[in-house]
C-alpha positions in Angstrom: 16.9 27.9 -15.4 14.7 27.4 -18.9 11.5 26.8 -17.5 7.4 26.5 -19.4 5.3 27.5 -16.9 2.4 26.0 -15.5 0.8 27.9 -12.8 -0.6 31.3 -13.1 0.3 34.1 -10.6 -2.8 34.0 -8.7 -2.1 30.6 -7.9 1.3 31.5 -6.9 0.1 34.2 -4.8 -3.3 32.3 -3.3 -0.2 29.7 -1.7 1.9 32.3 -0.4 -1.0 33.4 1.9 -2.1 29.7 3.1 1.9 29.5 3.8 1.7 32.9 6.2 -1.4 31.1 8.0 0.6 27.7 8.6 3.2 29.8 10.1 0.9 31.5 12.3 -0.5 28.3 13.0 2.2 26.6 13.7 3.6 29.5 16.2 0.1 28.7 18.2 -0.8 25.2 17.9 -0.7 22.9 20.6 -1.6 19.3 20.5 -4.3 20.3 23.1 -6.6 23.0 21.1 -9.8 24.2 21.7 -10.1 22.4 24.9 -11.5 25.4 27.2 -14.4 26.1 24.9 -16.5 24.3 27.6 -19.8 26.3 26.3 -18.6 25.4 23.1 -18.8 21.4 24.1 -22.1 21.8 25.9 -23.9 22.9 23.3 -22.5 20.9 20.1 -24.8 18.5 18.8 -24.5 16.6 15.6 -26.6 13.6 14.9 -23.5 12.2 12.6 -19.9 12.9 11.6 -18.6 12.8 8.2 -15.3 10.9 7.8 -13.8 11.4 4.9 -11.3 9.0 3.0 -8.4 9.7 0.1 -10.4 9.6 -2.9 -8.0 7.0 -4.5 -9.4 5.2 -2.4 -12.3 4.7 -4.1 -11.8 2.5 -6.9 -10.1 -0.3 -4.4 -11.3 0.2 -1.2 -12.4 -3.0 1.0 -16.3 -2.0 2.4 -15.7 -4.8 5.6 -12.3 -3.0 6.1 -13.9 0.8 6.0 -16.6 -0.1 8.1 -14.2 -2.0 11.0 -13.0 0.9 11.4 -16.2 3.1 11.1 -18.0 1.0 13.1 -14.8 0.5 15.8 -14.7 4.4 16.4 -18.3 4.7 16.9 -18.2 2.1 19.6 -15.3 4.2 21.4 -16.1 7.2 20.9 -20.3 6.9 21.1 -20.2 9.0 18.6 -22.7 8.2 14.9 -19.7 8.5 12.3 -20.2 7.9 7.9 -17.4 7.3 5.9 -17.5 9.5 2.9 -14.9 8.8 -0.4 -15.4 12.2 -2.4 -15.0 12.0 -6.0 -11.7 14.0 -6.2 -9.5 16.1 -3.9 -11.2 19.0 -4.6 -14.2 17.9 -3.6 -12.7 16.7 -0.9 -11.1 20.3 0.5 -14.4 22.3 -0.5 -16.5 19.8 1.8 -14.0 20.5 4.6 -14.5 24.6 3.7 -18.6 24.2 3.5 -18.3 22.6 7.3 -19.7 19.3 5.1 -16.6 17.5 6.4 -15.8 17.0 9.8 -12.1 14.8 9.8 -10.4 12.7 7.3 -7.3 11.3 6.0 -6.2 14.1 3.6 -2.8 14.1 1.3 -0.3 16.5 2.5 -0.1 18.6 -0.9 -4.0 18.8 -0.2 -4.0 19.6 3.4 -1.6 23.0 2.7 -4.8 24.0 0.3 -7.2 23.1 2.4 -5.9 24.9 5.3 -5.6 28.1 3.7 -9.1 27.8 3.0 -10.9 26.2 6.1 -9.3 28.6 8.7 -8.6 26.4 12.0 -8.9 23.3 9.7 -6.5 20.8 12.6 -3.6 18.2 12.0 -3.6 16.3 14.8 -2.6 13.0 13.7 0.3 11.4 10.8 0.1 8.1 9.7 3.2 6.1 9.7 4.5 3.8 6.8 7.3 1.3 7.1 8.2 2.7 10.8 8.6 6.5 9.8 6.4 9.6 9.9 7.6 10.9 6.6 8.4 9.9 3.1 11.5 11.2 0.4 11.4 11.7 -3.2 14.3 10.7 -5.3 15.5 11.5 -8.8 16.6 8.0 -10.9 19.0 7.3 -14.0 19.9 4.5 -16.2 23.6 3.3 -14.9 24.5 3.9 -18.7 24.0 7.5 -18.7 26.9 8.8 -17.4 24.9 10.4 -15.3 26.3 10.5 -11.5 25.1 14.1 -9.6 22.6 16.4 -9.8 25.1 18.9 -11.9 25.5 16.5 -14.6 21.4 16.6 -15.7 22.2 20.1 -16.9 21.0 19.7 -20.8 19.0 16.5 -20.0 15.6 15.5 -20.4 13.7 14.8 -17.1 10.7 13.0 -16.4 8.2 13.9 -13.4 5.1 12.1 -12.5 3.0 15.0 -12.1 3.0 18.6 -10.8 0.6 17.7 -7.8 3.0 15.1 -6.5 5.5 16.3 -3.7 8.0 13.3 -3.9 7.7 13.0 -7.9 7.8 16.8 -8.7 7.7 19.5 -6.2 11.0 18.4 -4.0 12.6 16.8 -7.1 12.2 20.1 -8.8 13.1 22.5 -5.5 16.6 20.3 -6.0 17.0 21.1 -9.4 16.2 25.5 -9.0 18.3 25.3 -5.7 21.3 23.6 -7.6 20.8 25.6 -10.5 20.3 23.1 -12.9 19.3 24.0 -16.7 17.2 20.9 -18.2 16.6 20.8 -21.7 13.3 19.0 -21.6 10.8 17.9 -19.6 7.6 16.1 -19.0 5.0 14.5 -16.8 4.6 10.8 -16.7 1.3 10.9 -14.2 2.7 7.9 -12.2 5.5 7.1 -10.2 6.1 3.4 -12.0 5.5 5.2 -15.4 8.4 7.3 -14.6 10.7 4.2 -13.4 9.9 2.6 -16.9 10.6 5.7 -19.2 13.9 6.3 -17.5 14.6 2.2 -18.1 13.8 2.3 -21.6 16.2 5.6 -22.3 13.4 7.9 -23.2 14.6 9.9 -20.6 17.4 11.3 -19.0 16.9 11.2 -15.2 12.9 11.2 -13.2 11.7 11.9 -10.1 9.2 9.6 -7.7 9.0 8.1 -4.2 12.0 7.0 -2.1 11.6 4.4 0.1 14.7 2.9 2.1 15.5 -0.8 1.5 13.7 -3.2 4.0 14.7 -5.6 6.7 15.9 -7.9 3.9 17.4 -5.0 1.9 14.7 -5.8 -0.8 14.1 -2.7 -2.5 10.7 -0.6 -1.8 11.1 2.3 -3.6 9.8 3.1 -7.2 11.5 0.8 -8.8 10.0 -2.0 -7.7 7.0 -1.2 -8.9 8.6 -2.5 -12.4 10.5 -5.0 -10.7 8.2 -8.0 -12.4 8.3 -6.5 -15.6 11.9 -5.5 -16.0 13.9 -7.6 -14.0 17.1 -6.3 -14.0 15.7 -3.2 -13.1 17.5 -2.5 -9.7 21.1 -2.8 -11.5 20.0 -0.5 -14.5 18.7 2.4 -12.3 20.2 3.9 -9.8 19.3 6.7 -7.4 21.7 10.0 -7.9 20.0 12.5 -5.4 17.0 12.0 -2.5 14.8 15.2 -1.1 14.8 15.9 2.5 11.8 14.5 4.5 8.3 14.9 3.3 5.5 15.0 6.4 3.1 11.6 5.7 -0.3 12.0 4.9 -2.0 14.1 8.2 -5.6 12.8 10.2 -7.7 16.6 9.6 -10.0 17.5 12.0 -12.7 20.1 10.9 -12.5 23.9 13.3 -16.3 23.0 14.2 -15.5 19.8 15.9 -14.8 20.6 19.7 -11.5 19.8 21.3 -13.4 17.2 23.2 -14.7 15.5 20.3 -11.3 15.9 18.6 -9.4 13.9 21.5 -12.0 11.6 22.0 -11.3 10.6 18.2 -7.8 10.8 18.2 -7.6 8.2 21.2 -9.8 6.1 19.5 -8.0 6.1 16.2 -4.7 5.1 18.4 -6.5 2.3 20.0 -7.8 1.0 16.6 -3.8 1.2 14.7 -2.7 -0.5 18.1 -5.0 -3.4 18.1 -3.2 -6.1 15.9 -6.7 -6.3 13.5 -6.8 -3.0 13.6 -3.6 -2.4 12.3 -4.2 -4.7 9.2 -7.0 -3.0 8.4 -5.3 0.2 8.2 -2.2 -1.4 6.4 -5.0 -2.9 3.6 -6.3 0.3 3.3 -3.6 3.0 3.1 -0.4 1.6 4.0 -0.9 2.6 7.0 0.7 1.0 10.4 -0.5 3.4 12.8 -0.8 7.2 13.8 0.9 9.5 15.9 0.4 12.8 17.7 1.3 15.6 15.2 0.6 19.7 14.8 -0.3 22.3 11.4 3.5 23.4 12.0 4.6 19.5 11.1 3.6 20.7 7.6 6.0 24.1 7.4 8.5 22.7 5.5 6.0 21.6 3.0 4.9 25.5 2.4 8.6 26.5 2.8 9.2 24.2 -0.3 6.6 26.0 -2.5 7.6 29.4 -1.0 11.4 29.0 -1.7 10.1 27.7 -5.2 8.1 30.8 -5.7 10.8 33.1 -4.3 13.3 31.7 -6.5 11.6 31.7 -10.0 8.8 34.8 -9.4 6.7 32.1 -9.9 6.5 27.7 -9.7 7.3 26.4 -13.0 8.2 23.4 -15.1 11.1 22.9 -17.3 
């Protein structure tokens, strides 16, 4: 395959060792860690914990809706909790490395970084969205293009949102190496709607985003209907040629400092709150989200598997 590369060797390398710690994790993890460090629980003492919060949340996030559920956990729990929305993921993972961070609702792409670098960093929670714990990618086409399995995009262009996006680019693209397609061109589009419209308007071949399966109605929910408004006709001009195996939803991250104790005292209380019918709209205005459910670092394997096998099959993760 004809690929431009984007990611240097060290960063190549730096994910195959975060990928051997997940597997070690996940070899030892139990939904019940940490819980005999009784001297451990005696002693902690922290006069507030630091939630932390996607940061894209942070240009649309309801304050009354953050702080119902601030404010509901620290009633449960007893517990003096601030809701933090750092500026950028990365600020994000190094807070949860500098022990500044103690949980938060992390992106699964980041969560595989931040473990790697925050040894005993915890998933113990996944959010669920539309009824499921997970989430697919799918790769699009105009119905015009003659276009009908993955072998046929050999020579096309191809549109991805954006090399940090599992469902737009990173299980799309683990597709195209493992079927050993040869793409002519290729580029990033950022967003998952952006990519929707340049396949539409024939600028490109095929694209990658989010798959979502129909709902109850059979109304469309996956990227395509993002454009739905604007282009009408959009559901019989695209179709969906090829969809990724499961993604893991976004994981609940617990910091290694925070006793098991604390941890499960959280964890129930975050339950509660996604079970409580306000509750539940809160969390659904916020991220989506219509509850949480028990979950382990080894959830996330196949996740690191992806970037492994990606690495493994081109010496290093590239673009085309």
């Amino acid at each position: 395959m004809i690929f431009s590369r984007y990611l240097s060797f060290l960063w190549i390398s730096f994910y195959l060792v975060l990928i051997s710690c997940i597997a070690k994790e996940s070899k030892e993890a139990s939904l019940d860690p940490i819980m005999d460090k009784k001297e451990e629980q005696e002693t902690y003492k922290k006069e507030q914990l630091s939630f932390y919060f996607t940061p894209s949340l942070r240009n649309n996030l309801l304050d009354d809706n953050i702080n119902d559920l601030v404010n509901f956990l620290a009633q449960e729990t007893g517990y003096s909790i601030k809701p933090v929305i750092p500026k950028d993921s990365k600020a994000m993972i190094s807070d949860f490395v500098e022990g500044r961070a103690d949980l938060g609702i992390m992106n699964t792409l980041g969560f595989i970084e931040a473990s790697g670098l925050a040894p005993g960093l915890q998933a113990r929670l996944k959010v669920i969205r539309y009824g499921l714990d997970h989430y697919k990618g799918q790769i699009i086409t105009h119905v015009d293009s003659g276009i009908d399995e993955l072998d046929d995009l050999n020579g096309k262009t191809f549109a991805f949102t954006s090399k940090n996006s599992t469902s737009g680019y990173l299980f799309p693209a683990k597709m195209l190496m493992d079927q050993g397609v040869r793409l002519s061109k290729t580029f990033y589009a950022e967003k998952h709607d952006k990519v929707a419209e340049i396949v539409y308007r024939r600028m490109a071949d095929a694209g990658a985003t989010f798959y979502s399966a129909p709902g109850p109605g059979g109304e469309a929910r996956d990227a395509r209907a993002k454009i739905l408004k604007k282009y009408p006709d959009v559901l019989d001009k695209l179709k969906i040629i090829s969809i990724t195996e499961p993604i893991p939803n976004d994981p609940v991250v617990f910091s290694a400092q925070l006793p098991g104790e604390v941890v499960r005292t959280l964890i129930e209380a975050m339950i509660k709150y996604a079970g409580d019918s306000e509750g539940k709209k809160v969390l659904i205005d916020l991220y989506g989200t219509e509850g949480f459910i028990p979950c382990q670092n080894g959830d996330y394997a196949p996740m690191a598997e992806a970037i492994k096998k990606s690495a493994e099959l081109q010496g290093l993760i590239e673009i085309l």
